[in-house]
C-alpha positions in Angstrom: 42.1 30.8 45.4 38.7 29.2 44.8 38.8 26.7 42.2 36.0 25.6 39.9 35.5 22.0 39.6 33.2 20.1 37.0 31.0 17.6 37.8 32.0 14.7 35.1 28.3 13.4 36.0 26.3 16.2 35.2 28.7 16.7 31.9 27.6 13.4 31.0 23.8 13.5 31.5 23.9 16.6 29.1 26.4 15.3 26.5 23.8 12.2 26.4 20.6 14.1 26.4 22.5 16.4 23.5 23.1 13.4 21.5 19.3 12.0 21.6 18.2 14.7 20.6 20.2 14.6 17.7 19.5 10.9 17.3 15.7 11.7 17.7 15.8 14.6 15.0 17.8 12.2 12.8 15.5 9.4 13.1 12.1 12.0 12.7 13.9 13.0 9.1 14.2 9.7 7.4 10.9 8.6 8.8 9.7 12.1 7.1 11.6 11.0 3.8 10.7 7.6 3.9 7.3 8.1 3.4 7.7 10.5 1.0 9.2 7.9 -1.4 6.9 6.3 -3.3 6.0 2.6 -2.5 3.7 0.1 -1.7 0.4 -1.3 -3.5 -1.2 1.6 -5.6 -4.8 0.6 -7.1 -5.7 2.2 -10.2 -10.1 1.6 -11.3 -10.2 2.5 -14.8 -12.1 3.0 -18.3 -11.7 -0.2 -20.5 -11.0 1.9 -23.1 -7.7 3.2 -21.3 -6.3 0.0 -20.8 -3.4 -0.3 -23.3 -2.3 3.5 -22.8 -2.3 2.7 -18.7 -0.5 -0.4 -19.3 2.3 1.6 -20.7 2.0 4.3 -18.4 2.2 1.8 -15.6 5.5 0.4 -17.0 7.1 3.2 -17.4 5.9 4.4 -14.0 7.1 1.9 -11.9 10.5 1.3 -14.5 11.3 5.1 -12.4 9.3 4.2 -8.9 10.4 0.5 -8.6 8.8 0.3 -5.1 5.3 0.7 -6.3 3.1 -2.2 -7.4 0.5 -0.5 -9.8 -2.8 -2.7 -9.5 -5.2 -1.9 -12.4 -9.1 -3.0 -12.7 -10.4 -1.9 -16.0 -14.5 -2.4 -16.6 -17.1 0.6 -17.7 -16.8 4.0 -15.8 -20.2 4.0 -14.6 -19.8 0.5 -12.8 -16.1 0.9 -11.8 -17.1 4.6 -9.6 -19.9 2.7 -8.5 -17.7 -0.2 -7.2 -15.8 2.7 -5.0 -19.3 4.4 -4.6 -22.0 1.9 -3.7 -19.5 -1.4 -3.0 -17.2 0.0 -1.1 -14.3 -1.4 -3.0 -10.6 0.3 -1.8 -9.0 2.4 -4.9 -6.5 5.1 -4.7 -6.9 6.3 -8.3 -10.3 6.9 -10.6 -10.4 7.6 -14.4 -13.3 7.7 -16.4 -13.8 8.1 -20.1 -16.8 10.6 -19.3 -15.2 13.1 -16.7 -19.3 13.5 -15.7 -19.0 9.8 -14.2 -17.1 11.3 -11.5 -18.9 14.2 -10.6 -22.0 12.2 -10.4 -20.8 9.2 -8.2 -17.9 10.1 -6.7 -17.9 14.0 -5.7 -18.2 15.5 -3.0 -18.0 11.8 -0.8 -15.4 10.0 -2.0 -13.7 13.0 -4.3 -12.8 16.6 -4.3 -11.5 17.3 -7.5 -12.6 16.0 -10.9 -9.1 17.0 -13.9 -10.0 16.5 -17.2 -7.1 15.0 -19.1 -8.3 13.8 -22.6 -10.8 13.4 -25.3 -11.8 10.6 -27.9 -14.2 10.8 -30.7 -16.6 7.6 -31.9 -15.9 5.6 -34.8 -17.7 2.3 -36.4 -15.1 -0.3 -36.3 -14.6 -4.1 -38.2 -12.6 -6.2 -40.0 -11.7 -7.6 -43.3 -13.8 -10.5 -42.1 -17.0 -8.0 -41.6 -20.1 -8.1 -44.2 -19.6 -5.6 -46.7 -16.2 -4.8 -45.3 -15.7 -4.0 -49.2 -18.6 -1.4 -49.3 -19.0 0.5 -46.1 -18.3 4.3 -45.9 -18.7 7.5 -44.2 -21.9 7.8 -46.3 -24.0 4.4 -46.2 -23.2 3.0 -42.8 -26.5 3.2 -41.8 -27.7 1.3 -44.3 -24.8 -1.9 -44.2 -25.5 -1.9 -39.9 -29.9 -2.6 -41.1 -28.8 -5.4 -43.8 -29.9 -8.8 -42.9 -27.6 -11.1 -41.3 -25.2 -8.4 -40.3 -24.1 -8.5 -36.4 -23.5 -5.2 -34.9 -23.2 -4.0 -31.3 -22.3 -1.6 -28.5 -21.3 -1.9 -24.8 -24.0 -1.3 -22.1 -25.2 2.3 -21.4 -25.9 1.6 -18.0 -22.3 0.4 -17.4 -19.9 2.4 -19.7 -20.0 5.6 -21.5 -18.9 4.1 -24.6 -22.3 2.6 -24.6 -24.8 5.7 -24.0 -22.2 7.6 -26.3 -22.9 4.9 -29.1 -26.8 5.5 -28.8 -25.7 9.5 -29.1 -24.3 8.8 -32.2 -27.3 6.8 -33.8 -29.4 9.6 -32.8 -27.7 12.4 -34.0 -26.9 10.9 -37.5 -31.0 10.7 -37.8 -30.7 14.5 -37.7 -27.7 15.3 -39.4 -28.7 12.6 -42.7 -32.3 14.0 -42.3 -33.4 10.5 -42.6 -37.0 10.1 -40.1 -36.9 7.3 -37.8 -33.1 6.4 -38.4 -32.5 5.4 -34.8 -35.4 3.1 -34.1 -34.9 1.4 -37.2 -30.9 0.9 -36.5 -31.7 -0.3 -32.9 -34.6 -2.9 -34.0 -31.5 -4.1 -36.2 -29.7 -4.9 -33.4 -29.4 -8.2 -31.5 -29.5 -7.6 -27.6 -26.8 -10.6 -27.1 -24.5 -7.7 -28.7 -24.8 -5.3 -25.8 -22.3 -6.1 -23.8 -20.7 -4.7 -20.2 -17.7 -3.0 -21.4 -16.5 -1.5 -25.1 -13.3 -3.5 -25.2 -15.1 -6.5 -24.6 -16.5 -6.2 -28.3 -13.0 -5.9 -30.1 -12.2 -10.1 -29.3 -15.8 -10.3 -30.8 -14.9 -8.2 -34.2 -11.4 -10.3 -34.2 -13.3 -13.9 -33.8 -15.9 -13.2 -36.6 -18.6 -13.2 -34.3 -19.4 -9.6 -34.9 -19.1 -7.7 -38.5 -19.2 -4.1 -36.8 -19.5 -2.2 -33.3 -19.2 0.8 -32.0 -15.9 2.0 -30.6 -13.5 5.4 -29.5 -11.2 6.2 -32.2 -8.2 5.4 -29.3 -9.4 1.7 -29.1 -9.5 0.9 -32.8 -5.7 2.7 -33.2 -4.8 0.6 -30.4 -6.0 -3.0 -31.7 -5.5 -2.1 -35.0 -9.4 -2.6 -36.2 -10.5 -0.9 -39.6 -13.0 2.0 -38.7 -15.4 4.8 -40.7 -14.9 7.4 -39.4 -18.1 9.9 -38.9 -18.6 13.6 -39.7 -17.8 16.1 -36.5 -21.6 16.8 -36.4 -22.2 13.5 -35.1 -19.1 12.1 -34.2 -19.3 13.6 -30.5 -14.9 14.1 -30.7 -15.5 17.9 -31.3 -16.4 19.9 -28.5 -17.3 23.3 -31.1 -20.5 21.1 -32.1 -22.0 20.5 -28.4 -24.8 22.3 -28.8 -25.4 20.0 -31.7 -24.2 17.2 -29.2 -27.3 18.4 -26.8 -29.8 17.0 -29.2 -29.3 13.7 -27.8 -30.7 12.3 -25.1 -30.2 8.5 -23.9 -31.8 7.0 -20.8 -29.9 5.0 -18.5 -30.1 3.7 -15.1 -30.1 5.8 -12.1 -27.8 5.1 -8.8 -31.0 3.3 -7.2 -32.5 0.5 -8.7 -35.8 1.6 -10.4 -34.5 4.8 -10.9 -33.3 6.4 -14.4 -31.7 10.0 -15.5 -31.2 11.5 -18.9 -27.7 11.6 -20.3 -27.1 14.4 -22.5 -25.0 14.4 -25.8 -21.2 16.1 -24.9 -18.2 15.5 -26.8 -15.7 13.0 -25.3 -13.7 14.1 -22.2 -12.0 11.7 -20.3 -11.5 12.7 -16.1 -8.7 11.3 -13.4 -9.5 11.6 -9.4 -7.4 10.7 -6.1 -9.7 8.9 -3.8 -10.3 10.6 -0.6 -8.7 8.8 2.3 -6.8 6.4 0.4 -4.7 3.9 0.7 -1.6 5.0 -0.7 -1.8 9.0 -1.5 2.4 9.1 -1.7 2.1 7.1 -4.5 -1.6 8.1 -6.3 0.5 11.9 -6.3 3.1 10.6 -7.8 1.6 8.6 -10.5 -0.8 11.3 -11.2 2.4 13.5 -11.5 3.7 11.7 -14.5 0.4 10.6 -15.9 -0.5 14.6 -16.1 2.6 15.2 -17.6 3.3 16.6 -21.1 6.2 14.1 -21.4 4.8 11.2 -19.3 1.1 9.8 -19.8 0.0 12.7 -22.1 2.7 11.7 -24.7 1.8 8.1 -24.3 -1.9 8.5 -24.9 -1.3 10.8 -27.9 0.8 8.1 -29.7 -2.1 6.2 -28.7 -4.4 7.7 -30.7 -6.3 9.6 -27.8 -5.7 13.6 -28.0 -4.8 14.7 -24.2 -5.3 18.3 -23.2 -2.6 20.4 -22.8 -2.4 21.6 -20.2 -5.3 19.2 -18.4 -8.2 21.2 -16.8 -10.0 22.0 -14.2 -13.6 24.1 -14.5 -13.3 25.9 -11.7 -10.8 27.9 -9.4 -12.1 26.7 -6.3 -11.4 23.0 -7.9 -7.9 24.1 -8.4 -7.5 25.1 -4.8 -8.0 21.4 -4.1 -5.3 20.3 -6.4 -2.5 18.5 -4.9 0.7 20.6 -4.4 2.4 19.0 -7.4 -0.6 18.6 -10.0 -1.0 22.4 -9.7 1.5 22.9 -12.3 0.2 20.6 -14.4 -3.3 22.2 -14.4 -5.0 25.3 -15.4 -9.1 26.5 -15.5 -11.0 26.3 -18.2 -14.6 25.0 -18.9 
């Protein structure tokens, strides 16, 4: 009888190529999973006037995702896109308090999706320090910001929404008061050392004394605790049923090239979030979007903030949607 004898060799050049294959597939998954996990440097350009709210958010955030270091740089809108934009500074994450900021400097180049996650209204703010802190209302505002020796301000509208927003304000309260030539006059009242680059700038002002009123969102004042009138809807620009009333304004700013200016139309408040195309860290800008989206994450933060979120948080189109991360899809529906 013939026997049948196994080469140990060959058994063993199979056995081994079996088991690095195994090894190989092993090694593939973890590397799959390890970058999955959340980690690394994640940097975050953002509205001024989201700076507390994101401070918690951040806590909280890397409290669950220990690996990530969240890296904030608050300033205007306007100048912080344009930092991405025009400077070519790195940033993984983009939120502006006017959601238009974004489409303007930052879609289609350096962004393909634009969600709108809350909105703000405007509101005079002081102290108990501030001239005729004792007499100021709803109804003669106006007339306490044109007294003499009071200091009043607003952040630059070439650099932060809060700024052209302010001058929105002035200009629809000349129509809704009926009172001709409000806004000139409330603007020749107005010292040009109290424009300054960014709204939250102006709250250490109010708290110092070196400023009786200026011109803040309603989420700011909450947040630092600052007295504040607050204005009628009409004018306010914190409802979005009166933006046709909102259109009335119109404040000129600077344009993306030097020389150059656009028009800025009144809109009530809306606040937008990006992910930077090609960045850095897009594990970990998903992630932190995730929970900043979230009804039980950011949104809840903000809202005990004082800043209403949306809920859900929009998108205006479909086709936007389509170019939602994954996991923000969920968190997202389409509305205008």
């Amino acid at each position: 009888m013939k026997k049948n004898y196994i080469n140990l060799r060959n058994v063993s050049a199979v056995l081994i190529m079996v088991f690095s294959v195994f090894v190989l597939i092993g090694v593939s998954s973890f590397s799959v999973q390890a970058d999955t996990v959340p980690h690394g440097k994640l940097i975050i350009f953002h509205a001024g006037s989201l700076s507390v709210p994101l401070a918690k958010i951040e806590k909280n955030f890397e409290a669950e995702y220990p690996k990530v270091d969240v890296l904030r740089e608050a300033g205007g809108s306007t100048k912080m896109a344009r930092m991405i934009s025009e400077v070519g500074k790195p940033a993984d994450i983009m939120a502006a308090a006017d959601y238009k900021v974004i489409d303007g400097n930052l879609i289609p180049q350096f962004a393909d999706w634009n969600i709108r996650f809350a909105t703000n209204q405007l509101v005079l703010c002081y102290t108990d320090q501030s001239r005729f802190a004792d007499k100021i209302n709803k109804d003669n505002w106006y007339k306490i910001l044109q007294k003499k020796g009071v200091e009043w301000g607003h952040s630059d509208p070439n650099l932060d929404p809060c700024g052209y927003r302010s001058l929105m304000v002035m200009q629809l309260a000349e129509k809704y008061y009926g009172v001709k030539g409000l806004y000139n006059k409330l603007i020749a009242s107005r010292h040009k050392k109290n424009i300054r680059p960014k709204a939250v700038e102006i709250v250490n002002l109010l708290k110092t004394g070196n400023m009786d009123y200026a011109w803040e969102y309603l989420s700011v004042a909450v947040q630092h605790k600052l007295k504040f009138v607050k204005l009628n809807d009409h004018i306010n620009l914190g409802n979005y049923k009166f933006d046709k009333f909102y259109s009335l304004a119109r404040v000129k700013v600077a344009g993306k090239k030097p020389g150059t200016w656009k028009i800025k139309k009144g809109k009530s408040c809306t606040y937008g979030i990006t992910m930077i195309k090609n960045c850095a860290n897009p594990v970990a800008a998903r992630a932190f979007l995730q929970y900043m989206l979230s009804p039980e994450g950011g949104l809840k933060v903000l809202k005990n903030m004082g800043q209403p979120p949306f809920e859900p948080c929009r998108v205006p189109t479909e086709k936007m949607m389509q170019k939602l991360p994954r996991v923000l899809k969920k968190l997202v529906v389409v509305k205008k």
